[in-house]
VEXRO-87774 format. One line per field, with one value per residue: x, y, z of N, C-alpha, C in turn; residue number from 1; residue in one letter. Coordinates in nm, 3 decimals. Atoms other than C-alpha are relative to their C-alpha. Layout:
% residues N
npx	(X;...)
npy	(Y;...)
npz	(Z;...)
capx	(X;...)
capy	(Y;...)
capz	(Z;...)
cpx	(X;...)
cpy	(Y;...)
cpz	(Z;...)
i	(NUM;...)
aa	(a;...)
% end
This chain:
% residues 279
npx	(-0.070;0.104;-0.130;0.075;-0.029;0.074;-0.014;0.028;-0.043;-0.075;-0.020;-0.177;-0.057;-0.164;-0.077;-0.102;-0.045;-0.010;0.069;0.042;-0.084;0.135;0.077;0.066;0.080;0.144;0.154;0.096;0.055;0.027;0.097;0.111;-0.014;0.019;-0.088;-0.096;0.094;-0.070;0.051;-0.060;0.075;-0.058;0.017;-0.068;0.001;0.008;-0.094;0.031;-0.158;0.045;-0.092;-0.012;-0.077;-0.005;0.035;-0.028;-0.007;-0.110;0.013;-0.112;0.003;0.096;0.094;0.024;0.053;-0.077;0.081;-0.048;0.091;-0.042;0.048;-0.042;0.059;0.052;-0.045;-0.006;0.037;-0.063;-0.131;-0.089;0.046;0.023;-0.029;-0.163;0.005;0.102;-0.024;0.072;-0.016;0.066;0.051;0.019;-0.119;-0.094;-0.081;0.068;-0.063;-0.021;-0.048;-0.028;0.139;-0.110;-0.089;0.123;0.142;0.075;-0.048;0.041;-0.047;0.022;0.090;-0.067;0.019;0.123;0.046;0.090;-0.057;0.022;-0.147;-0.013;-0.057;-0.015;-0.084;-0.074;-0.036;-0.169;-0.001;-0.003;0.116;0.016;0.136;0.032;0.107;0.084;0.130;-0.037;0.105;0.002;0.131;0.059;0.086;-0.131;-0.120;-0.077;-0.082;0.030;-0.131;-0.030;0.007;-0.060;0.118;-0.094;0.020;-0.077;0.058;-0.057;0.105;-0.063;0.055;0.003;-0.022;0.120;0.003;-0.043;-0.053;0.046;-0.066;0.032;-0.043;-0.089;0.055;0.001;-0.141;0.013;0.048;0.148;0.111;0.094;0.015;0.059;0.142;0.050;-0.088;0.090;-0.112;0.043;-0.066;0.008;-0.091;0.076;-0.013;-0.061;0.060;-0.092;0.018;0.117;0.123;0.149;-0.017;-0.096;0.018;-0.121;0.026;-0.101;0.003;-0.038;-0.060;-0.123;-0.121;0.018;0.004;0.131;0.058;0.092;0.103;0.008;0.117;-0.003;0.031;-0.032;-0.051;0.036;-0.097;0.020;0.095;-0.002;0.103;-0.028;0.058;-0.059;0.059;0.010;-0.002;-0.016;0.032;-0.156;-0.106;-0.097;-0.110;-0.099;-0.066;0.124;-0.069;0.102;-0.022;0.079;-0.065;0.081;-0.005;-0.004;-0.180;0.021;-0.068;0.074;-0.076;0.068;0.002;-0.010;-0.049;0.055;-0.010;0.023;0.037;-0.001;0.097;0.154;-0.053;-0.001;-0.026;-0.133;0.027;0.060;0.107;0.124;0.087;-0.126;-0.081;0.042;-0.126)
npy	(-0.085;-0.042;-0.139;-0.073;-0.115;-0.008;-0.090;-0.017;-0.106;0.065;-0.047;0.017;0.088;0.076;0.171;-0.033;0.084;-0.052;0.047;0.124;0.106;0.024;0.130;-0.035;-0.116;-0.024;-0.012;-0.117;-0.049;-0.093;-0.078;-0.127;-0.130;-0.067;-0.052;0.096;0.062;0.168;0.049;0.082;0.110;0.116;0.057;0.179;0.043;0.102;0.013;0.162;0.036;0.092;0.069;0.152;0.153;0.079;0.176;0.055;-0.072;-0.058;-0.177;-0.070;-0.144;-0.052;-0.097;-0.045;-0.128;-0.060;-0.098;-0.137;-0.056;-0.111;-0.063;-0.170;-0.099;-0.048;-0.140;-0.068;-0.161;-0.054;0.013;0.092;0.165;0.050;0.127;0.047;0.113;0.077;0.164;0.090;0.084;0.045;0.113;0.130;0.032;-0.047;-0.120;-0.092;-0.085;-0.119;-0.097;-0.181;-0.092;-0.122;0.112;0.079;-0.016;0.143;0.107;0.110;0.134;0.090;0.154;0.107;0.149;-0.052;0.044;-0.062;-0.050;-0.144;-0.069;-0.131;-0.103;-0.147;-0.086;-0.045;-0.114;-0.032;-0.021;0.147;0.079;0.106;-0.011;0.097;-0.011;0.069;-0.070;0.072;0.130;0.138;-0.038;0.159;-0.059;0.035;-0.119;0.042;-0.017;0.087;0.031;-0.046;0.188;0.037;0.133;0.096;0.064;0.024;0.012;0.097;-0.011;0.099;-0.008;0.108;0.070;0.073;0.045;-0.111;-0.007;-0.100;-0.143;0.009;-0.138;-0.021;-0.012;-0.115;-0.063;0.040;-0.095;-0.047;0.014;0.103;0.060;-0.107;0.030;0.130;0.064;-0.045;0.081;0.013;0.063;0.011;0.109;-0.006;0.099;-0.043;-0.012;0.078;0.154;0.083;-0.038;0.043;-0.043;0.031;0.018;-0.092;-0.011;-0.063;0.008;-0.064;0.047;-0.049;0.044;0.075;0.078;-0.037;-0.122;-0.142;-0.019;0.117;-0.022;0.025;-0.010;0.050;-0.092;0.074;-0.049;-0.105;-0.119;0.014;-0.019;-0.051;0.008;-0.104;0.075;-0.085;0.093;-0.057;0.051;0.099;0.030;0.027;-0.060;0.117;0.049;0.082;0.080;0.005;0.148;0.022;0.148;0.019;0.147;0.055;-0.035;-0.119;-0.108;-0.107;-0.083;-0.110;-0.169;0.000;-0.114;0.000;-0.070;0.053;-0.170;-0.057;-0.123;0.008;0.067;-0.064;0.026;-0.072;0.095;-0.051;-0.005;0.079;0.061;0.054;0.054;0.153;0.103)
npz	(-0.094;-0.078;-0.073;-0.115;-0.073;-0.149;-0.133;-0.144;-0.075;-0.089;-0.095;-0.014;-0.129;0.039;-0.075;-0.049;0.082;0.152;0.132;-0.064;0.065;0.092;-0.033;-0.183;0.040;-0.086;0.055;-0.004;0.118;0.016;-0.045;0.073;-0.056;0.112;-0.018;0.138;0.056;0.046;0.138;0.101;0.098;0.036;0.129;-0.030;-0.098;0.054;0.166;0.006;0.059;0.141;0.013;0.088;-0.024;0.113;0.012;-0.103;-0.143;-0.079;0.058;0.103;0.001;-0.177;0.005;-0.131;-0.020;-0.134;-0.076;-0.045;-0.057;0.018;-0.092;0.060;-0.085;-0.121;-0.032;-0.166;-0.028;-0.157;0.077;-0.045;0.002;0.122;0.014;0.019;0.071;0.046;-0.066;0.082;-0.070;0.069;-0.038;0.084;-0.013;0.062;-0.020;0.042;0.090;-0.070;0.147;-0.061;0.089;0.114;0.155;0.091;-0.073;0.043;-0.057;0.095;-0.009;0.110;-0.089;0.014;0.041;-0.006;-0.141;-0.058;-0.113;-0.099;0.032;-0.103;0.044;-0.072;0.025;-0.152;0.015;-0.064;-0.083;-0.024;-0.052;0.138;0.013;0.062;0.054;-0.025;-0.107;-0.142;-0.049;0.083;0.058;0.028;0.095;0.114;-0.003;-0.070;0.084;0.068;0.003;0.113;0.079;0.129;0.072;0.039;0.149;0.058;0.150;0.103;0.169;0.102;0.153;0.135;-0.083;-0.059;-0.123;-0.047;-0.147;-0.125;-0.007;-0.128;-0.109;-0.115;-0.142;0.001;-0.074;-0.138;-0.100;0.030;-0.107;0.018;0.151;0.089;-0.031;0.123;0.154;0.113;0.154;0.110;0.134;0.149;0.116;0.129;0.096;0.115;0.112;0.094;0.085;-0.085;0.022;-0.068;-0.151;-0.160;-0.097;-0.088;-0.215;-0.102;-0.156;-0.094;-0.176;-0.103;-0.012;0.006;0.120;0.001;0.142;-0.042;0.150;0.079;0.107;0.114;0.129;0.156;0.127;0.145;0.094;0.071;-0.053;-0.125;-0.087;-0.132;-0.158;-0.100;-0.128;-0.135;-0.118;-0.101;-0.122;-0.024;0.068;-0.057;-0.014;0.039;0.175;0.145;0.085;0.129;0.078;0.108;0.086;0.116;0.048;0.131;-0.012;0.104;-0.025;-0.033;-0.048;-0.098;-0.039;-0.137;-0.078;-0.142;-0.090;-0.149;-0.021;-0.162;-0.012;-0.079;-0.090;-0.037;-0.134;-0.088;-0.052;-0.060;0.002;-0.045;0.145;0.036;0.166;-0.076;-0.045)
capx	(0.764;0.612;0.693;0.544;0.577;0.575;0.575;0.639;0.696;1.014;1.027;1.415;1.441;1.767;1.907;2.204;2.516;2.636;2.603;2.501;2.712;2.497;2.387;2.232;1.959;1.722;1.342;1.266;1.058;0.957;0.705;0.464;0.611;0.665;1.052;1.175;1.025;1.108;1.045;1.094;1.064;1.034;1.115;1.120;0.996;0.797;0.920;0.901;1.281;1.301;1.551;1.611;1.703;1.763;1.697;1.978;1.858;2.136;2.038;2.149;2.018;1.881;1.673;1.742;1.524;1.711;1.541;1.594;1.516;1.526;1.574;1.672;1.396;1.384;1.432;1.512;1.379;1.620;1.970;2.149;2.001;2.065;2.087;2.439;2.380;2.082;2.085;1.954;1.927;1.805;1.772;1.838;2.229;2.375;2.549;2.398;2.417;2.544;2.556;2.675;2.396;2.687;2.788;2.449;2.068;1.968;1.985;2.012;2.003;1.969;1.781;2.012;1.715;1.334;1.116;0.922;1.168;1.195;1.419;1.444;1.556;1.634;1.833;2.099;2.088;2.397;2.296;2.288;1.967;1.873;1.519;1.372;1.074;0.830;0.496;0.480;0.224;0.125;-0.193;-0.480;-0.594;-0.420;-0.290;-0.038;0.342;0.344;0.730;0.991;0.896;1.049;0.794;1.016;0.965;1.133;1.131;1.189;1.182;1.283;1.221;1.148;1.174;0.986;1.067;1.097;1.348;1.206;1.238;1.278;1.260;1.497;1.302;1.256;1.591;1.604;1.548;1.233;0.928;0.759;0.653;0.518;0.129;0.096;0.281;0.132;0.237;0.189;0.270;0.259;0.330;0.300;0.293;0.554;0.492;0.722;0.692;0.495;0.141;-0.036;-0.178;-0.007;-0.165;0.030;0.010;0.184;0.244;0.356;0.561;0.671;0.965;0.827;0.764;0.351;0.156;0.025;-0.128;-0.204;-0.380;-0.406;-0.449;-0.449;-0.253;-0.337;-0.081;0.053;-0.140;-0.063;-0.221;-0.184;-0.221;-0.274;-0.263;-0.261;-0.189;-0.293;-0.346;-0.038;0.217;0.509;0.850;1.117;1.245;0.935;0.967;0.769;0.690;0.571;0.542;0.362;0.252;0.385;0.668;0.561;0.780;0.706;0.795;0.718;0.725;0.716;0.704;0.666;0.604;0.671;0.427;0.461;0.204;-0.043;0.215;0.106;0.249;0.512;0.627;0.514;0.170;-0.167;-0.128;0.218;0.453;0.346;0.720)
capy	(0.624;0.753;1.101;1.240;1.585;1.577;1.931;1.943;2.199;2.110;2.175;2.251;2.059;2.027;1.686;1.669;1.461;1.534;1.371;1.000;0.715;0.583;0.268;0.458;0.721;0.778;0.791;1.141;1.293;1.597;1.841;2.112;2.484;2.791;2.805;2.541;2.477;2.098;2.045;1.740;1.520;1.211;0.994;0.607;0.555;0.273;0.110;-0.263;-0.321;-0.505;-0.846;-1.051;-1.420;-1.634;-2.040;-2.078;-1.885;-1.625;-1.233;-1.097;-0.749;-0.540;-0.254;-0.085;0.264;0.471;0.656;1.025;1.204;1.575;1.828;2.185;2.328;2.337;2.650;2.762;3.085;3.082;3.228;3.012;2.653;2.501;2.177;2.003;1.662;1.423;1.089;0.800;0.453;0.183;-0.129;-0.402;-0.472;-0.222;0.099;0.381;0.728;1.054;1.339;1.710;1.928;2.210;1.925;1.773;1.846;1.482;1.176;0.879;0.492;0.222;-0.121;-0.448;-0.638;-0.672;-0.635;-0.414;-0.213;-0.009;0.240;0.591;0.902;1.265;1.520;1.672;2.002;2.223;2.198;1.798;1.759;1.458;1.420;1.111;1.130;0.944;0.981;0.980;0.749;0.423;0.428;0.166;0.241;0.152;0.503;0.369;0.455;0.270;0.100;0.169;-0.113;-0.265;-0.518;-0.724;-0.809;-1.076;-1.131;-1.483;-1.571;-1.900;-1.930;-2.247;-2.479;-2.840;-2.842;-2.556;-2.502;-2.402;-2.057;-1.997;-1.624;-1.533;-1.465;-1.124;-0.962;-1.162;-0.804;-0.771;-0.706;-0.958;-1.167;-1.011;-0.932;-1.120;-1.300;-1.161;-1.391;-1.281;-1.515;-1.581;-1.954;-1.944;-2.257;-2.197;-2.165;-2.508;-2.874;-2.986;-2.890;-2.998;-2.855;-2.834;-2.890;-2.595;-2.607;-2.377;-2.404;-2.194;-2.349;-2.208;-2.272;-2.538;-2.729;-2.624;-2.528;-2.153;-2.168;-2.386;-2.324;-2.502;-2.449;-2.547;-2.367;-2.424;-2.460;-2.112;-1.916;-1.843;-1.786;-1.553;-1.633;-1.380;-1.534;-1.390;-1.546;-1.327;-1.525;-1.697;-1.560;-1.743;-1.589;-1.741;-1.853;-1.921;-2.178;-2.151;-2.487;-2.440;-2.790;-2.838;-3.199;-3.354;-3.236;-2.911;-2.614;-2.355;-2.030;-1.811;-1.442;-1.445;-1.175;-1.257;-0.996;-1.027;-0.703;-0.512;-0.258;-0.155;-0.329;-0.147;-0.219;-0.136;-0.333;-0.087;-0.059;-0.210;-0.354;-0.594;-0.728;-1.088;-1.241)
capz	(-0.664;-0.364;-0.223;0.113;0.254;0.617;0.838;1.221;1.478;1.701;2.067;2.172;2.504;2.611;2.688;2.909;2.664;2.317;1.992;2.046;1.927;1.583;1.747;2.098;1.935;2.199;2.175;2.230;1.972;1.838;2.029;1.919;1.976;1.767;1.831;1.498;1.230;1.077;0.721;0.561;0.251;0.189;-0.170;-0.167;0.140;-0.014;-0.311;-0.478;-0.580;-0.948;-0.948;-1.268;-1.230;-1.508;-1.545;-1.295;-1.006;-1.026;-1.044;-1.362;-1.260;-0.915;-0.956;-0.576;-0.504;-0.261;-0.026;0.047;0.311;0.242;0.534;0.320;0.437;0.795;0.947;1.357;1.484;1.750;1.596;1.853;1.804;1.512;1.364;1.369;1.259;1.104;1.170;1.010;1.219;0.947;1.189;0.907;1.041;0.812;0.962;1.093;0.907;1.082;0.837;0.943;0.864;0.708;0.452;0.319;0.418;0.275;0.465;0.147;0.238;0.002;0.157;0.211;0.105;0.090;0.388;0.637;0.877;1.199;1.039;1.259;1.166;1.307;1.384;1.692;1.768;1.867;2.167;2.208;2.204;1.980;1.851;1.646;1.380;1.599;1.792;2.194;2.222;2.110;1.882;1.844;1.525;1.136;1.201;1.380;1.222;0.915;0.919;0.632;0.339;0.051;-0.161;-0.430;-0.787;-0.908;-1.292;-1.482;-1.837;-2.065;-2.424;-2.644;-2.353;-2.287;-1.972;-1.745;-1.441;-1.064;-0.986;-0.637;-0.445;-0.241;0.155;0.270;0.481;0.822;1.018;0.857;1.094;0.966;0.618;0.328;0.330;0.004;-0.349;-0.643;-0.966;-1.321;-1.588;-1.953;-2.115;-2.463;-2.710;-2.949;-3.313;-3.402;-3.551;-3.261;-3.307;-2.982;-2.706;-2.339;-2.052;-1.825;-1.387;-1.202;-0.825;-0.537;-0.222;0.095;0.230;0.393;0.123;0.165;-0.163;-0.123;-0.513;-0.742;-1.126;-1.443;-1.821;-2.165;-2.447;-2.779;-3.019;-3.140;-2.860;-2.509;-2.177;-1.849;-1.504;-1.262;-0.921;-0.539;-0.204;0.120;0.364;0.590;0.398;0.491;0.613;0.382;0.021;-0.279;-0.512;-0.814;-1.022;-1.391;-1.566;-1.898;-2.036;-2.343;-2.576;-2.710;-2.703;-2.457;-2.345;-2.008;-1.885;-1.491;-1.266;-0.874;-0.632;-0.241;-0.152;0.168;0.079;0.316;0.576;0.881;1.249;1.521;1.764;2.033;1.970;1.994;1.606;1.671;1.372;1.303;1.413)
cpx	(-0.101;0.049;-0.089;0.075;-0.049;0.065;-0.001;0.088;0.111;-0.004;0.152;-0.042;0.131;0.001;0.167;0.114;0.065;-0.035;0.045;0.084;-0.130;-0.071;-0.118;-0.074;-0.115;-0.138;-0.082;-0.037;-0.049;-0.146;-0.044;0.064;0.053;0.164;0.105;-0.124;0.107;-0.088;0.062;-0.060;0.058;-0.006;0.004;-0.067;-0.115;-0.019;-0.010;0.143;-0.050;0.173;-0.061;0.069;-0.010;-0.018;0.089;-0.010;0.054;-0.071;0.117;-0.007;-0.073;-0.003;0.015;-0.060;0.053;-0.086;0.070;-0.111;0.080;-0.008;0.017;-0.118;-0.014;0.119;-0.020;-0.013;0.031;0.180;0.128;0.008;-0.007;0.004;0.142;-0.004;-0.134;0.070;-0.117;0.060;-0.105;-0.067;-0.004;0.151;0.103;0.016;-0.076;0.052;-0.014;0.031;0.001;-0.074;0.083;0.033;-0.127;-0.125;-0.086;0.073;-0.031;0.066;-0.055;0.002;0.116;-0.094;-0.156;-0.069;-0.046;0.078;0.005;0.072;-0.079;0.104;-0.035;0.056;0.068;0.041;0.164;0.024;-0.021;-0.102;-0.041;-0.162;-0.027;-0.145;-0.149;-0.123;0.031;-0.076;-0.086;-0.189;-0.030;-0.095;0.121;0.050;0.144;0.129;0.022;0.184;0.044;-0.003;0.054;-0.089;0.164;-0.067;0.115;-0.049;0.120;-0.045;0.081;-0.086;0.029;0.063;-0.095;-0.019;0.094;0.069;-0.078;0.091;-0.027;0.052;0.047;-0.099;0.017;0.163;-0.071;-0.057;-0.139;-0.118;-0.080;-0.008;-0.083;-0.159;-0.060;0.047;-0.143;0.087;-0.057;0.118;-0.052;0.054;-0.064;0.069;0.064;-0.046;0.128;-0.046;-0.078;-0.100;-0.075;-0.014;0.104;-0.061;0.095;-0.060;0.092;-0.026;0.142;0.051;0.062;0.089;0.004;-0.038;-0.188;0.005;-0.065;-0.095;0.027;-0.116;0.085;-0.004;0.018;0.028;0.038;0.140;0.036;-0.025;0.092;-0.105;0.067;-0.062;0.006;-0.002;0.058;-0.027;0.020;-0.018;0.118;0.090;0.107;0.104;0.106;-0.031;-0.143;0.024;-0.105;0.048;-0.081;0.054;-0.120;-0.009;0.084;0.141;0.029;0.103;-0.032;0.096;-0.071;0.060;-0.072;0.012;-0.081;0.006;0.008;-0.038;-0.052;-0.112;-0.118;0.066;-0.018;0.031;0.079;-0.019;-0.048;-0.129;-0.085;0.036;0.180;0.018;-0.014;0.157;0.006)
cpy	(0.068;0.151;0.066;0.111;0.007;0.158;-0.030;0.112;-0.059;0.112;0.020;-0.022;-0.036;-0.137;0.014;-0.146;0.045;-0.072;-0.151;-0.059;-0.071;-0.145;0.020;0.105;-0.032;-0.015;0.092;0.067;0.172;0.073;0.131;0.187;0.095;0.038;-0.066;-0.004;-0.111;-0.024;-0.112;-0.074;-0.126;-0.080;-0.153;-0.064;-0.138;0.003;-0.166;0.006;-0.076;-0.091;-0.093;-0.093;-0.058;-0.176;-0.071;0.037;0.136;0.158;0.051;0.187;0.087;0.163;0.077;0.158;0.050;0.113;0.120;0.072;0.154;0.123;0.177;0.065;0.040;0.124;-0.012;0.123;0.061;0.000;-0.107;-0.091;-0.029;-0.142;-0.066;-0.141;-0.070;-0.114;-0.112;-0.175;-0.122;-0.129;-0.155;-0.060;0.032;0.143;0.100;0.122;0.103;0.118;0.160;0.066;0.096;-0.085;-0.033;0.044;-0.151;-0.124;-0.158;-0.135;-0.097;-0.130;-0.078;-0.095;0.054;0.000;0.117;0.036;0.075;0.098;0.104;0.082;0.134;0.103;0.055;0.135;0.068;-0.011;-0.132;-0.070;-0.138;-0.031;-0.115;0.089;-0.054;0.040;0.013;-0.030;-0.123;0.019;-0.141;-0.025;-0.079;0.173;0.016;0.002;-0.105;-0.044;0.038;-0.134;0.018;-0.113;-0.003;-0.048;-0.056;-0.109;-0.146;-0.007;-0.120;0.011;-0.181;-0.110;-0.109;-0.022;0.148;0.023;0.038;0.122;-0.010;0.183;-0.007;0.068;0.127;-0.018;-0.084;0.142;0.043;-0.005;-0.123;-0.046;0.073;-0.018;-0.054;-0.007;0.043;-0.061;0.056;-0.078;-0.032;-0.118;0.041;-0.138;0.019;-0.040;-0.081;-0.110;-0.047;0.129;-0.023;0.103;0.000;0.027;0.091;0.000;0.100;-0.021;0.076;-0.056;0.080;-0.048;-0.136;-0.136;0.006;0.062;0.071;-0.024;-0.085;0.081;-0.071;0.030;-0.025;0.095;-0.111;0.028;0.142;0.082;-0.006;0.066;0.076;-0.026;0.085;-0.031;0.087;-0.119;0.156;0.009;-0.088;0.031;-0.049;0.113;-0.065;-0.028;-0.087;-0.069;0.013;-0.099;0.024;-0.116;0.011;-0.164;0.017;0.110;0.165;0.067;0.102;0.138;0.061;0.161;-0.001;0.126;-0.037;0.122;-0.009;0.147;0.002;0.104;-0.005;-0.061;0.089;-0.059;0.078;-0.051;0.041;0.060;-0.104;-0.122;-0.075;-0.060;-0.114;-0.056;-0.019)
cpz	(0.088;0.089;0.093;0.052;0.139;0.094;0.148;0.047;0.093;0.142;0.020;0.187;0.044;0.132;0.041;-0.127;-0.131;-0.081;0.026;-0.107;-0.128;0.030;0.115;-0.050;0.171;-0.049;0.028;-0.123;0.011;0.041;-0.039;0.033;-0.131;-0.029;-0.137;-0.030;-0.087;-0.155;-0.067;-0.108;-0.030;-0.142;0.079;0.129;-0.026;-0.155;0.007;-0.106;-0.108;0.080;-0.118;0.039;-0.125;0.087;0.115;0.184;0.048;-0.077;-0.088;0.017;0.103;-0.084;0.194;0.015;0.149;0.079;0.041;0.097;-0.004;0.087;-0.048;0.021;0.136;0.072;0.167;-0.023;0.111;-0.080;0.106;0.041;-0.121;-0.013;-0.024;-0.087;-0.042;0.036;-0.075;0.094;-0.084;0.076;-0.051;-0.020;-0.061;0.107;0.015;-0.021;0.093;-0.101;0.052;-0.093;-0.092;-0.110;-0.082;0.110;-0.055;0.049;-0.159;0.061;-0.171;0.051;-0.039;-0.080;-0.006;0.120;0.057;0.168;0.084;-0.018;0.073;-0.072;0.089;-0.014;0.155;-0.050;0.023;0.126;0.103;-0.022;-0.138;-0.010;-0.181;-0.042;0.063;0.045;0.138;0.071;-0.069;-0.062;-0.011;-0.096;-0.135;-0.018;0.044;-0.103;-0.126;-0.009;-0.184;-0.100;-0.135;-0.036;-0.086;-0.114;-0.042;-0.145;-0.032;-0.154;-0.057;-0.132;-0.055;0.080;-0.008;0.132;0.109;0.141;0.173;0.029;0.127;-0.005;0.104;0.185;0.042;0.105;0.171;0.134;-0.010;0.109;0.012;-0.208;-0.087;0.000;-0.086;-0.093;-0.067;-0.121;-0.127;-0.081;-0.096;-0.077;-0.126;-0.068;-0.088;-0.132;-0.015;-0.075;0.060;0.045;0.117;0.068;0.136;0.074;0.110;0.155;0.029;0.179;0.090;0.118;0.085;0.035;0.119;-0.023;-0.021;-0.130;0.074;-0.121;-0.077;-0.137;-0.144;-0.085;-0.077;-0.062;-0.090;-0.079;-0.065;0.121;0.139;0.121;0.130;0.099;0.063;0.153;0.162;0.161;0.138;0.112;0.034;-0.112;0.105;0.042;-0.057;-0.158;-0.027;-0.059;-0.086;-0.094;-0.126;-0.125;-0.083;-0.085;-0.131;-0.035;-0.070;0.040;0.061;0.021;0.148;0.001;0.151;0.074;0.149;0.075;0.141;0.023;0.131;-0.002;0.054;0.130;0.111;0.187;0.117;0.122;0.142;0.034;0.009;-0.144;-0.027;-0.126;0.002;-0.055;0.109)
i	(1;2;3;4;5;6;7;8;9;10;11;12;13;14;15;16;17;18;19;20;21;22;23;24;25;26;27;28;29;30;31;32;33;34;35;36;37;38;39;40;41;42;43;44;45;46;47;48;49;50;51;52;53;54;55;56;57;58;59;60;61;62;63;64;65;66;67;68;69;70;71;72;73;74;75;76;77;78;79;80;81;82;83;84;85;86;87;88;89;90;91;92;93;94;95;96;97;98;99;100;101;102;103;104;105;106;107;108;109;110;111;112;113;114;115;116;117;118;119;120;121;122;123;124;125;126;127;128;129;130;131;132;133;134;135;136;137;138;139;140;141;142;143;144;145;146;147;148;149;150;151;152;153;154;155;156;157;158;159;160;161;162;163;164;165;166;167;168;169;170;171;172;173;174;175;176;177;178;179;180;181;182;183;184;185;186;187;188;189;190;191;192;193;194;195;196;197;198;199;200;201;202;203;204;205;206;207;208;209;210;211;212;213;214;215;216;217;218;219;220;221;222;223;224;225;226;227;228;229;230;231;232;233;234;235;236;237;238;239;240;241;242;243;244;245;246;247;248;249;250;251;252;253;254;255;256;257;258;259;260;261;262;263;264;265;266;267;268;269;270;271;272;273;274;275;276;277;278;279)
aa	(x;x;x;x;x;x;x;x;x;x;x;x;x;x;x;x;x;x;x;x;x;x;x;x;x;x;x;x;x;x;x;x;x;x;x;x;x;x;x;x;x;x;x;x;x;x;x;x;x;x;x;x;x;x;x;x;x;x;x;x;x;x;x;x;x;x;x;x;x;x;x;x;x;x;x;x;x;x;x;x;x;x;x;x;x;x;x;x;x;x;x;x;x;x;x;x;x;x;x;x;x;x;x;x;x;x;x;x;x;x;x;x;x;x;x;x;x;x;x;x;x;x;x;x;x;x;x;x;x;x;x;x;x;x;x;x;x;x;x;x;x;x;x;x;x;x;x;x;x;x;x;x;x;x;x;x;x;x;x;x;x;x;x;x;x;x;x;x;x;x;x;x;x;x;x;x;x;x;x;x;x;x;x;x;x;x;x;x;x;x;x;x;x;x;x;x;x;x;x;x;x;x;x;x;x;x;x;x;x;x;x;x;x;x;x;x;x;x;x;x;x;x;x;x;x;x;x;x;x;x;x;x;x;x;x;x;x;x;x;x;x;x;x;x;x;x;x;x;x;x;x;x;x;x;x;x;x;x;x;x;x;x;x;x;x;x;x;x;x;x;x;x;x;x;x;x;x;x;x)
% end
């Protein structure tokens, strides 16, 4: 869990209009003066969702981390400007959120999917004015707004198998900025303790969704014992559905313990700056 405290000072500017339809936010941002003060917090704002799949592909269980954004502290020092609504504009083709500041001071979404989005958030005064979290000017540095991300763990597992199904990951959320900055695999065959005594010869392999290997690694497990791979791909990640291939010679009995990651961390762009989203 990741939890940032961000302070800013709000300018009150008024904008001619009232409270914006949730698809039409503007892109004026918040300016430096002593007349608001803007406190907010943030939970979740990156997070690596859990999904189990079983042998046939199908999620038996989602893990989703909801993001909150918490505005109960911010205070005006002008008794007749306040805040009326927050606003939340996620960008990933779900709905955006309008929330009357008198009802709730926390804006909560919960991601369609995995991936690296332009989500926007704010707040409208009483007085129309509408004001986004952003900068108001494009940076050429990795200071540059870091987008809202979701990485992706997804967990397999068979037992007392000779022959083990492909697991395929599901492809980050189509709105995504871009592909993940790199697959992180841990796995675990082990040689079962049965009638057949040999070794196994174990491969695993990584395809994009173009049917390209990303990774490739071998090993032997000894009867009885098993072995972990820890493997890493961060170069060209694709955009699009993984397929993971673990085949073992001969007729032994095996088992695995799988856990893929599609990780966004460290994902830093915006498509208005010097440091574009690679789509």
């Amino acid at each position: 869990m990741q939890k940032a405290l961000v302070l800013l000072v709000v300018l009150l500017m008024p904008m001619s209009g009232c409270l914006m339809t949730p698809d039409d936010f503007p892109d004026d941002i918040f300016f430096d003066t002593d007349q608001f003060w803007l406190t907010y917090g943030l939970d979740n704002w990156e997070m690596a969702n859990e999904y189990v799949k079983n042998a046939n592909n199908e999620t038996t269980s989602t893990t989703v981390h909801e993001l909150d954004i918490d505005f109960s502290d911010t205070e005006s020092y002008n008794p007749e400007v306040w805040v009326d609504h927050f606003w939340l504009a996620p960008n990933d083709g779900s709905p955006a959120q309008v929330v009357d500041a008198n009802t709730s001071q926390n804006l909560l979404y919960t991601p369609q999917g995995y991936g690296a989005f332009d989500l926007r958030f704010g707040m409208v005064l009483n007085t129309g004015s509408v004001y986004w979290h952003g900068f108001d000017q494009p940076n050429n540095s990795l200071d540059d707004f870091a987008p809202f991300i979701r990485s992706a763990w997804f967990v397999f597992e068979e037992n007392r198998e000779t022959e083990f199904a492909e697991l395929y990951v599901d492809g980050p959320h189509e709105a995504s900025l871009g592909p993940p900055r790199a697959i992180v695999i841990e796995s675990t065959v082990s040689n079962v303790a049965d009638l057949q005594f040999d070794p196994v010869d174990v491969t695993w392999s990584i395809y994009g969704p173009d049917g390209a290997m990303l990774l490739n690694h071998s090993a032997t497990v000894d009867y009885g014992d098993s072995v972990t791979w820890e493997g890493f791909v961060a170069e060209d990640v694709p955009f699009g559905d993984v397929t993971v291939v673990i085949e073992g010679d001969g007729s032994a009995t095996i088992s695995h313990e799988t856990r893929i990651k599609m990780s966004y961390s460290g994902f830093m762009c915006h498509p208005e700056t010097s440091r574009p989203c690679p789509r």
